[in-house]
C-alpha positions as CSV (number, residue, x, y, z in Angstrom):
1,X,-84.5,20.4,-16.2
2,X,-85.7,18.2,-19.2
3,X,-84.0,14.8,-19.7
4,X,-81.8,15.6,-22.6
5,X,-79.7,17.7,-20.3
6,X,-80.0,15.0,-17.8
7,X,-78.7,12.3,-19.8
8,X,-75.9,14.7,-21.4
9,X,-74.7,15.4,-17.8
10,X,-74.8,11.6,-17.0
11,X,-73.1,10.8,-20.2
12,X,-70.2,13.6,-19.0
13,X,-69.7,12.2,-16.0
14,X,-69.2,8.6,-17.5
15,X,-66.9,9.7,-19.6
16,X,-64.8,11.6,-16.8
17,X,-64.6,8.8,-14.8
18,X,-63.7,6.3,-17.6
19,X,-60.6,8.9,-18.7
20,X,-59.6,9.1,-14.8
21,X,-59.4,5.7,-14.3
22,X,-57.6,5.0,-17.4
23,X,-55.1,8.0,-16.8
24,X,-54.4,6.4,-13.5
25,X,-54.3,2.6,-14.5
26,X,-51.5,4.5,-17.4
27,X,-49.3,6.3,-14.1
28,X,-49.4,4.0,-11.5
29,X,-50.3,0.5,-12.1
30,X,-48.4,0.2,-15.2
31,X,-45.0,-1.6,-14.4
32,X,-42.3,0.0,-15.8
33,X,-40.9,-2.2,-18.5
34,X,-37.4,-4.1,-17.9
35,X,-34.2,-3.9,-19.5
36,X,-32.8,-6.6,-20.6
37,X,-28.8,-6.3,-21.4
38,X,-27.5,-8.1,-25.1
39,X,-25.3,-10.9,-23.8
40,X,-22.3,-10.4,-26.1
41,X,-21.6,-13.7,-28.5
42,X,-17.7,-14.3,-28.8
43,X,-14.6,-15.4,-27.0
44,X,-13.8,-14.1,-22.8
45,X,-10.7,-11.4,-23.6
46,X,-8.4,-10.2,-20.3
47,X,-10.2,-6.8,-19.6
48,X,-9.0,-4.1,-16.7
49,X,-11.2,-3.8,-14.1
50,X,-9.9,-0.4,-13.2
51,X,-7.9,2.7,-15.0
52,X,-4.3,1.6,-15.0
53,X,-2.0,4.1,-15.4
54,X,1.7,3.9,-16.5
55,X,4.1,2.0,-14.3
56,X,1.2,0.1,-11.9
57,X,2.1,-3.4,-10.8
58,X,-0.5,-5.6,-11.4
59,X,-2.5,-7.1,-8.7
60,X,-4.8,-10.1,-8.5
61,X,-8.1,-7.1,-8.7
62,X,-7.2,-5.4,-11.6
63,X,-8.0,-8.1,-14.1
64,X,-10.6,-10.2,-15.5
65,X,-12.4,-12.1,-18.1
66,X,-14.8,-10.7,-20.5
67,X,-16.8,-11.7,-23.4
68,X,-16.0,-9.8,-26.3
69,X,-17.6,-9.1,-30.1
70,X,-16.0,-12.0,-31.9
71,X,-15.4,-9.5,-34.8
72,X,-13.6,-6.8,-32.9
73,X,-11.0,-9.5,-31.1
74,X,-7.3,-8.9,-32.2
75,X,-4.3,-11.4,-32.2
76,X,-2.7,-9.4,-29.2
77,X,-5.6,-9.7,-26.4
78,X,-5.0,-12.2,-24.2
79,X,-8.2,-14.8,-24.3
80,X,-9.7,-17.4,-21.9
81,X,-8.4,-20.7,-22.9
82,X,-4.7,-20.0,-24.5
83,X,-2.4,-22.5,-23.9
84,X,-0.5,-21.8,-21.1
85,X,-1.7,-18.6,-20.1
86,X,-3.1,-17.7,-16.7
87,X,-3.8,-14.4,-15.5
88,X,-2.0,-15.4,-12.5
89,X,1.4,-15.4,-14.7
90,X,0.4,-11.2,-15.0
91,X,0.8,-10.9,-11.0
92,X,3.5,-8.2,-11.2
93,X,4.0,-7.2,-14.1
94,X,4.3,-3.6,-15.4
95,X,1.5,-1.4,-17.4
96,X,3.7,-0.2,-20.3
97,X,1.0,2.2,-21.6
98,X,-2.2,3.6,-20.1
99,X,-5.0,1.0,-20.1
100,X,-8.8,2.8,-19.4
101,X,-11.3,0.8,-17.4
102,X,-12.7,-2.2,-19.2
103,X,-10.2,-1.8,-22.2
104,X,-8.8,-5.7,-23.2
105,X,-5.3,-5.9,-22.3
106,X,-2.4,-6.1,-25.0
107,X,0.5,-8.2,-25.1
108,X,2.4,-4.8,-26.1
109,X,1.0,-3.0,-22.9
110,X,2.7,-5.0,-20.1
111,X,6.0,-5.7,-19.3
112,X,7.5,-8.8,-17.2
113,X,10.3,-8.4,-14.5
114,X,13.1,-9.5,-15.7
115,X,12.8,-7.9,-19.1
116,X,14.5,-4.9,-20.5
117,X,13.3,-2.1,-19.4
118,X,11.1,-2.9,-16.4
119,X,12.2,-1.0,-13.4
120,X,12.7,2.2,-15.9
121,X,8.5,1.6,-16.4
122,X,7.9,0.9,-12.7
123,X,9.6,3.7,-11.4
124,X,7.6,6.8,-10.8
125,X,9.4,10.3,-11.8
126,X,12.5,11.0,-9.6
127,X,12.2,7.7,-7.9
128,X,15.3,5.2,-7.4
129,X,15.5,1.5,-7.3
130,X,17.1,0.2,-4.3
131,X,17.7,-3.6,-3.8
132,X,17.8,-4.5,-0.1
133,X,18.9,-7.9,1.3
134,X,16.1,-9.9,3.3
135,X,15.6,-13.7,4.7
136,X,13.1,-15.7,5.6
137,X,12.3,-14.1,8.7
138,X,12.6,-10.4,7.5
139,X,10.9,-10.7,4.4
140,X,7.4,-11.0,5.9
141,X,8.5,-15.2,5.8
142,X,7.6,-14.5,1.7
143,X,4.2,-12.9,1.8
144,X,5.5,-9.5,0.2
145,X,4.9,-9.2,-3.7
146,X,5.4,-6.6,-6.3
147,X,2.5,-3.8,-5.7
148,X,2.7,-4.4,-1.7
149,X,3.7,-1.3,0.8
150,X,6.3,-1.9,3.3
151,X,8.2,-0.4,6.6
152,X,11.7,-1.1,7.1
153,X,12.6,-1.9,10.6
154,X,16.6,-1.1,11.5
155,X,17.6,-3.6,14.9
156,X,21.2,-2.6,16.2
157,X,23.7,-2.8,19.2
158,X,24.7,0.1,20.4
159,X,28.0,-0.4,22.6
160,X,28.6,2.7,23.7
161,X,32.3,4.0,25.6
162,X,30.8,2.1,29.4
163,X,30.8,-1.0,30.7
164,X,28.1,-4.1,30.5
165,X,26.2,-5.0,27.7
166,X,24.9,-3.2,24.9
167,X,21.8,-2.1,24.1
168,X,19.3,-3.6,22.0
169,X,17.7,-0.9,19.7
170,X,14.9,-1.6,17.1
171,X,13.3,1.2,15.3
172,X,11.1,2.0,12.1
173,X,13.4,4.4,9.5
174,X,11.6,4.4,6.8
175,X,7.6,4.3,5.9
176,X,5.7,3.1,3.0
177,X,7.8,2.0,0.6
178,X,6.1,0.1,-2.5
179,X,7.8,-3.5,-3.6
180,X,9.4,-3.3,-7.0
181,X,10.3,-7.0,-7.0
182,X,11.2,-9.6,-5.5
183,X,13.7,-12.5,-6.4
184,X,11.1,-15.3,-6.6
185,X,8.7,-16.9,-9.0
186,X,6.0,-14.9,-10.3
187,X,3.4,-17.4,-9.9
188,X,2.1,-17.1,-6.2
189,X,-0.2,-19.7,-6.0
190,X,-1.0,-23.3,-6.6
191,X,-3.4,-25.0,-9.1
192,X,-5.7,-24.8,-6.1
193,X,-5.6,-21.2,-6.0
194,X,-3.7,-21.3,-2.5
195,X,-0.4,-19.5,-1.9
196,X,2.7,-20.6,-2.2
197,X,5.4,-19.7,0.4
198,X,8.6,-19.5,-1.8
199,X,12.0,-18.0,-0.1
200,X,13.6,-14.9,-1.4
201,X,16.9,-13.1,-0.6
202,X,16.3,-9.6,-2.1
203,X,13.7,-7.2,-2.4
204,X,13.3,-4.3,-4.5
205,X,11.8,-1.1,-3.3
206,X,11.3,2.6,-4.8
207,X,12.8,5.2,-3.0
208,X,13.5,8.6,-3.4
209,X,17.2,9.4,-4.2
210,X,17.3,10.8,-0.2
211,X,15.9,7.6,1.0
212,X,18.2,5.4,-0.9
213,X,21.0,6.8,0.3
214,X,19.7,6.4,4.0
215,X,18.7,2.3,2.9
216,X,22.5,2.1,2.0
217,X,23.8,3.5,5.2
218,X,21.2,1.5,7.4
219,X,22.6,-1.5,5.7
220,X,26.0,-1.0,7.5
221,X,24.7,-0.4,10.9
222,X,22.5,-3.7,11.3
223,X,20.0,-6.1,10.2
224,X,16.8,-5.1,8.2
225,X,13.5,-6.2,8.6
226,X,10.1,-5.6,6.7
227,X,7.1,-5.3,7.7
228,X,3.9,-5.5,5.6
229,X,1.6,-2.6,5.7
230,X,-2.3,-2.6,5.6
231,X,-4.1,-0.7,2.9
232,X,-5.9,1.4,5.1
233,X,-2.8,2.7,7.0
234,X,-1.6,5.0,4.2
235,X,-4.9,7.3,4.4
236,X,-4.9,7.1,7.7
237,X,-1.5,8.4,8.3
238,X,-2.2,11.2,5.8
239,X,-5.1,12.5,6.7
240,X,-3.2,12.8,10.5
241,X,-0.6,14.6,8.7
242,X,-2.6,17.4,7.4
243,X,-4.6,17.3,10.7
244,X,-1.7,18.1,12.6
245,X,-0.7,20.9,9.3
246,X,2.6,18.9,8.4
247,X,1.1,18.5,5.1
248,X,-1.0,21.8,3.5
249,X,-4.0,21.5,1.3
250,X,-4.7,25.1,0.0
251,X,-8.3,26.1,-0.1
252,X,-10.1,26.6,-3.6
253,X,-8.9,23.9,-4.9
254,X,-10.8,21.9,-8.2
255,X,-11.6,18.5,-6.6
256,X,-10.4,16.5,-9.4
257,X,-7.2,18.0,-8.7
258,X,-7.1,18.2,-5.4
259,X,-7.8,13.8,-5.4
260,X,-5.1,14.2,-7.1
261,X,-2.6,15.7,-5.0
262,X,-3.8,13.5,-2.5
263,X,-2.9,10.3,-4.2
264,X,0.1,11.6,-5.0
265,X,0.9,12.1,-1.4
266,X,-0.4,8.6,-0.3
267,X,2.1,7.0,-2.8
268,X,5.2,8.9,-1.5
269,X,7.5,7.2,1.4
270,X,8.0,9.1,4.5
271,X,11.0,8.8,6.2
272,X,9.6,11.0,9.4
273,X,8.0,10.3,12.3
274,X,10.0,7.3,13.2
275,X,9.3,4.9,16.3
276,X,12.3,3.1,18.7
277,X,11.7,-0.2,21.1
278,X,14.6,-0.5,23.7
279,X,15.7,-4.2,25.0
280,X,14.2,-2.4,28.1
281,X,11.0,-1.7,26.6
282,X,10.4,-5.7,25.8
283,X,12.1,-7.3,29.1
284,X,13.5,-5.9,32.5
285,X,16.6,-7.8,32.1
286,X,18.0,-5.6,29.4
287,X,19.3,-2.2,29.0
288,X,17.3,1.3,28.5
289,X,20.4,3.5,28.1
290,X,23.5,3.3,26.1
291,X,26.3,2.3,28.6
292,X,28.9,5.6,29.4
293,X,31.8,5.6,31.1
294,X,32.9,7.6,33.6
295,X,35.5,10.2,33.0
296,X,38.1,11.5,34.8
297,X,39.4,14.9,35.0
298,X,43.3,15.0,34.4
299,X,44.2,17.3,36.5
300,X,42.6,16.7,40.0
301,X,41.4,13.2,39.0
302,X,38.1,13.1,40.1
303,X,35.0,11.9,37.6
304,X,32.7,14.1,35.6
305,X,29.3,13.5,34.4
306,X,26.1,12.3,36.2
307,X,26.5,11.3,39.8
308,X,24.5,8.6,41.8
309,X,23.6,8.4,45.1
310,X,24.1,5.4,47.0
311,X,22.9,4.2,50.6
312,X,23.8,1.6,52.3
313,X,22.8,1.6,56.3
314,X,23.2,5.1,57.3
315,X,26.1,5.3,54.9
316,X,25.6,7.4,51.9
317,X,27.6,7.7,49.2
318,X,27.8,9.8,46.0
319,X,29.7,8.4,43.0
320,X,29.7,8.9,39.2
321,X,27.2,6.8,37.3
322,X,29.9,5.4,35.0
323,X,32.4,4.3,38.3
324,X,30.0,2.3,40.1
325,X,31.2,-1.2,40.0
């Protein structure tokens, strides 16, 4: 081989290598170049942090401050810095119109309790506004705000037609009911940002026409209590329900509807699947049973109902429950 071809092979392979290492150097060791986001120049505007839909009680999570283009701000946002305004004077208000995700809140779009028209805008469809008296000690001692999910706990004496006392019954009627409003001040916390424990006499709750009527009967038979529900118990309960088939999910459905349903469910109260405590369940000194009298046949005289064995010695004795003395 003569040494032109030798030096136009070398000169090949040079230039192979040079391309490979450059190819590589271009693939791999390059670092991929940042993105830097445009800070936006202009006042902070009241933004939602979620999609809030017609009739949602606002929350402490669902607003917050954002700068905005200081051409595109309009007199009715509400900005950072106004005189007066905090979003903590929002807590519990109503979302007039639908508000997308990041869109700046209107003056127009919310509506205060107290103002015309706010339980109509609260109020899902079909849904009734029921207004139950509380105190101190059955409101949750104040910790229960517009938005919140609540049980309602019915405690009665039950006398019965026997003698001795009467027994102590406590049992949950109704299930996740959402708070409408309450009868307090709106701002629930200090300039620390600490919560303030104010006393309230009523609570409103949304019901179904069904379940209202059950609130107002419930009312006559014995003190109400409420008791605050977690956030997780909701899903929790329905996914048991349509475990257990009370609730049906058909198959094929689209999954954008089907989330759908399911919120839908979530946000319903249940009046099923209620729980009772006896005075005999919390200490041996009180009844398990309603107390029943005895009764009396009036033609031979002798008592009907349950009978009781009693020994004493050798001594036995059978008597009706309701004539032992």
């Amino acid at each position: 081989m003569d040494m032109k071809k030798i030096l136009l092979l070398v000169g090949a392979l040079v230039i192979a290598a040079v391309t490979a290492v450059m190819a590589k150097n271009m693939f791999t060791g390059a670092a991929a170049p940042k993105a830097e986001a445009a800070e936006v120049a202009g006042p902070e505007v009241l933004v939602a942090t979620r999609a809030l839909a017609v009739g949602t009680i606002i929350d402490a999570e669902a607003l917050r401050y954002q700068p905005w283009p200081k051409g595109l701000v309009q007199e009715a946002y509400f900005m950072k810095g106004e005189a007066g305004l905090s979003p903590q004077d929002l807590l519990g208000t109503v979302v007039r119109t639908e508000i997308t995700a990041g869109q700046p809140l209107t003056q127009g779009a919310l509506i205060k309790p107290g103002e015309r028209g706010f339980l109509a805008a609260a109020l899902g469809p079909g849904m009734r506004a029921v207004t139950v008296p509380v105190n101190i000690t059955s409101s949750v001692a104040g910790f229960v705000f517009p938005g919140d999910r609540v049980d309602i706990v019915l405690t009665q004496s039950v006398s019965g037609t026997g003698e001795g006392p009467p027994l102590k019954a406590s049992e949950t009627i109704l299930r996740n009911l959402r708070v409408l409003a309450t009868n307090q001040n709106m701002k629930s916390v200090d300039k620390e940002g600490k919560p303030v424990v104010t006393k309230i006499s009523t609570v409103t709750l949304e019901a179904t026409p069904k379940i209202a009527e059950k609130i107002a009967v419930a009312q006559t038979l014995g003190k109400l209590s409420l008791t605050l529900r977690a956030l997780a118990d909701t899903p929790e309960e329905l996914d048991q329900a349509i475990a257990s088939g009370e609730i049906n999910v058909p198959d094929g459905v689209d999954p954008a509807k089907e989330r759908k349903m399911l919120a839908s469910l979530a946000a319903k109260p249940m009046d099923g699947g209620t729980t009772v405590t006896v005075g005999g369940d919390v200490s041996r000194y009180q009844r398990t049973t309603v107390p029943v009298s005895a009764k009396k046949d009036p033609k031979d005289g002798t008592y009907k109902g349950p009978l009781v064995a009693i020994a004493r010695g050798e001594s036995v004795q059978v008597v009706p429950v309701g004539a032992i003395k």
